[in-house]
N, C-alpha and C positions, 0 to 999 in steps of 0.2 A: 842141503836145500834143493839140491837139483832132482833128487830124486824126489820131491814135493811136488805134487799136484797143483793145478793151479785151486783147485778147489778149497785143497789146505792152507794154501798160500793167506785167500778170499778170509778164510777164518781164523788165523793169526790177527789179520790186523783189526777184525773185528774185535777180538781179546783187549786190543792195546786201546782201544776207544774207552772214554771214561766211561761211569757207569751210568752216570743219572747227565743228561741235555740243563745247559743253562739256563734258568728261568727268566723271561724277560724284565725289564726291572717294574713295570708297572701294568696293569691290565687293558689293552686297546680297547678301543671305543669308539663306537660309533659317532661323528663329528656333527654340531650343532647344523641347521638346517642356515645355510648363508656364510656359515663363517669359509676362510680360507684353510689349506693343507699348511699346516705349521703353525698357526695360532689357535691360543688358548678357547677351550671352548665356552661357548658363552655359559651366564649361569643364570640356571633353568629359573622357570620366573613362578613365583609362590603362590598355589593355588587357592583361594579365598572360598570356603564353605557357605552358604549365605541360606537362612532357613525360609523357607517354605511360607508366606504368606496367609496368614488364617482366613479361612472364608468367613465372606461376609453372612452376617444371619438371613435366612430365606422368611419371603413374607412370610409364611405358614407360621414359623415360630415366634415371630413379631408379632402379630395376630393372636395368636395362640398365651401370652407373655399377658397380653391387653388383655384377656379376659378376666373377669371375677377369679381371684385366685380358692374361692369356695367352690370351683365346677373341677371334682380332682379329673376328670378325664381331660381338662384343658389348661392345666398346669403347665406351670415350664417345665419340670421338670419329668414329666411324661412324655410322651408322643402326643400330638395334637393330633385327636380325632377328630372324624364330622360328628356335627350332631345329630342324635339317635331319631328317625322321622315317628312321630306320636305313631297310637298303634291306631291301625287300622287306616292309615289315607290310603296305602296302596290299595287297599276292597274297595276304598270311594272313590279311587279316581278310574279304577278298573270297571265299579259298577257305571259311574257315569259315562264314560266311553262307552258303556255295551247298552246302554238305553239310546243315545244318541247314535248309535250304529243302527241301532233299531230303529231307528225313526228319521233315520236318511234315507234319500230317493235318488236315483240318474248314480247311484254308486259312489256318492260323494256323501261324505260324511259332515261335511262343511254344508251342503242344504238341504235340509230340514222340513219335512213334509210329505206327503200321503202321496200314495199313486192311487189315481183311478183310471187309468186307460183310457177308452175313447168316450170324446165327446161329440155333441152334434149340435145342428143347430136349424135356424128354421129353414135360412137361406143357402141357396145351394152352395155347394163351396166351403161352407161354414165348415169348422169341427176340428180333430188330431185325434191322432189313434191311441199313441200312447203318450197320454195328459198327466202332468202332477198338479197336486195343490200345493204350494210352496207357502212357508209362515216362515221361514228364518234362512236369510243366508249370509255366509261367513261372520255367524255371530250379533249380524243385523237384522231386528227383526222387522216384518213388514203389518204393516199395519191391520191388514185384513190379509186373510191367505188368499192367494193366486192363483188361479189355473194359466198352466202354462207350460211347457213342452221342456224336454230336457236339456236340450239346446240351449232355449232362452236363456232356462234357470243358468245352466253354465257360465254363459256369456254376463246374465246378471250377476252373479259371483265374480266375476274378474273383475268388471268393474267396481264392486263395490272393495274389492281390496285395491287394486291399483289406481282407482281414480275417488270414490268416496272418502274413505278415512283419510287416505295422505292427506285430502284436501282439508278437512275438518280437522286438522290433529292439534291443533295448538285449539280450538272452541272447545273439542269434541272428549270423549270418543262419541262417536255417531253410537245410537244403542236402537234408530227404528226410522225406519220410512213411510210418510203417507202414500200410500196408492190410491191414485184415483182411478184407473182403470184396469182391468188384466180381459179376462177372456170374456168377448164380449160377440154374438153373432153379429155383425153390421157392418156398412159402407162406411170408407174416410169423411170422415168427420159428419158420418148421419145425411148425407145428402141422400137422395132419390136418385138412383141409377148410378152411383159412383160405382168406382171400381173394389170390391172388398175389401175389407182393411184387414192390416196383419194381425188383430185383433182379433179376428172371427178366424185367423188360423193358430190360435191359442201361441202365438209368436211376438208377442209386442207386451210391455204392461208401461204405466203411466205414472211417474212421481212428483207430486206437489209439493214436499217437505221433507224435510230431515229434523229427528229428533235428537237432543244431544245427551250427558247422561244427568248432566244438572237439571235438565228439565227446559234447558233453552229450544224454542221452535223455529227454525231459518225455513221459511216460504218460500218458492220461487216466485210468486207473484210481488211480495215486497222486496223480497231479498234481493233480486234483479238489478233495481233501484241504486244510486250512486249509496255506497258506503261502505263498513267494513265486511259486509256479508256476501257483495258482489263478485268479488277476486275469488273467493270458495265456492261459490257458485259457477264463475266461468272453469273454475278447473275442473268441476264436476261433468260439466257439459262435452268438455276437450277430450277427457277423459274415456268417456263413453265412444266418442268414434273411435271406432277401430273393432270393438268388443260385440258393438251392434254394427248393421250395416248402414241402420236409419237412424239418427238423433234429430229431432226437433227442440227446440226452445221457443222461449219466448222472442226470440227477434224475427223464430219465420214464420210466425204469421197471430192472425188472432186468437186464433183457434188453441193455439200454445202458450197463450201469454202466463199462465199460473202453474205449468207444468212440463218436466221432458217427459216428451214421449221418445222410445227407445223402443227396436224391433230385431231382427236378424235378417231381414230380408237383403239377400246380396244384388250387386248391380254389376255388370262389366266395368264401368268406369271407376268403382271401391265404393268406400261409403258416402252416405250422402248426409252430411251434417249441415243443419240452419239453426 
């Protein structure tokens, strides 16, 4: 042995080692989350599968369900389509769009009327250059067409959506307004030497009535009066300032008692409502 290397020595006793390591008696494992080193591990807690809640039916097929079971493309058992639009609305609502394109003025499709350019008048002052005749706006027609600037028209269109209808909508729909005045060469209120009225600058027009579509008539001369016609008439009138620069009624003076007059003439101080 002494003449053995230790290297041989190293490899003797690796011979004498068994062959195969002893297996542990059972498989370690990772220990439950809380418990303690030496107690059993907890046991695992039973995972419950729970199925998926069917969706509720969407109006569409609820609707679609409700129809005559005779329309197959609106069966249950199909897909619920729209309904097919008859033939030809799209060319009439296409064509009536393009007649009514064609017969608006100031670039507005909503009113309805001729351009003539300029007017004139006897008195000096008098006239506007480029004048329309208005017969319809925002669907409202006026009783006689208008001459009146495109301004005005505008301003009359605002009005008449934001203060006309809302006010008439439970009587109404409004379908026509009397005019009693629009472009007119003269002095306020016809006097001798007054100062010209916005009238003779094709900037002003004048309404006595509102037509409804039953055929009912609301006058500002009656209608004024205590009753249920009053409250849609002052809304009408409230309405107007701001759209115009001038509203008169019937409370500011006599001259007004059966009609607003309504103008665009601006003031430093804003508008001037009576």
């Amino acid at each position: 042995m002494r003449g053995l290397g230790m290297a041989a020595v190293l490899g003797l006793a690796l011979l004498a080692l068994p062959a195969t390591a002893r297996a542990p008696d059972h498989s370690l494992r990772p220990l439950a989350r809380g418990a303690a080193v030496g107690e059993p591990p907890a046991t695992p807690l039973s995972v419950t599968r729970r199925a998926p809640k069917p969706r509720p039916p969407s109006a569409q097929v609820t609707s679609a369900a409700a129809r005559p079971a005779n329309l197959p493309f609106l069966s249950p058992e199909a897909s619920p389509l729209p309904v097919l639009r008859p033939e030809g609305l799209e060319q009439k609502v296409f064509l009536k769009r393009l007649r009514r394109r064609k017969g608006s003025v100031c670039g507005d499709i909503d009113i309805q009327g001729d351009e003539i350019g300029r007017v004139t008048g006897k008195l000096r002052g008098c006239g506007a250059r480029d004048a329309v005749r208005v017969r319809e706006v925002a669907g409202v027609r006026l009783s006689q067409q208008s001459i009146m600037t495109c301004d005005t028209a505008r301003a009359l269109k605002t009005w008449v959506e934001r203060g006309v209808k809302p006010a008439f909508r439970k009587r109404g729909p409004v379908v026509e307004m009397r005019v009693a005045a629009h472009y007119s060469c003269r002095t306020r209120n016809n006097k001798p030497g007054a100062k010209l009225s916005e009238h003779g600058h094709a900037q002003a027009i004048d309404i006595s009535a509102f037509t409804m579509r039953d055929g009912e008539v609301i006058t500002v001369l009656k209608g004024w009066q205590k009753g249920t016609t009053l409250r849609p008439l002052r809304k009408v009138w409230k309405a107007a300032c701001g759209p115009f620069g001038t509203v008169l009624g019937p409370e500011a003076n006599g001259y007004h008692r059966d009609h607003f007059h309504v103008d665009i003439a601006r003031y430093r101080g804003g508008p001037y409502c009576r």
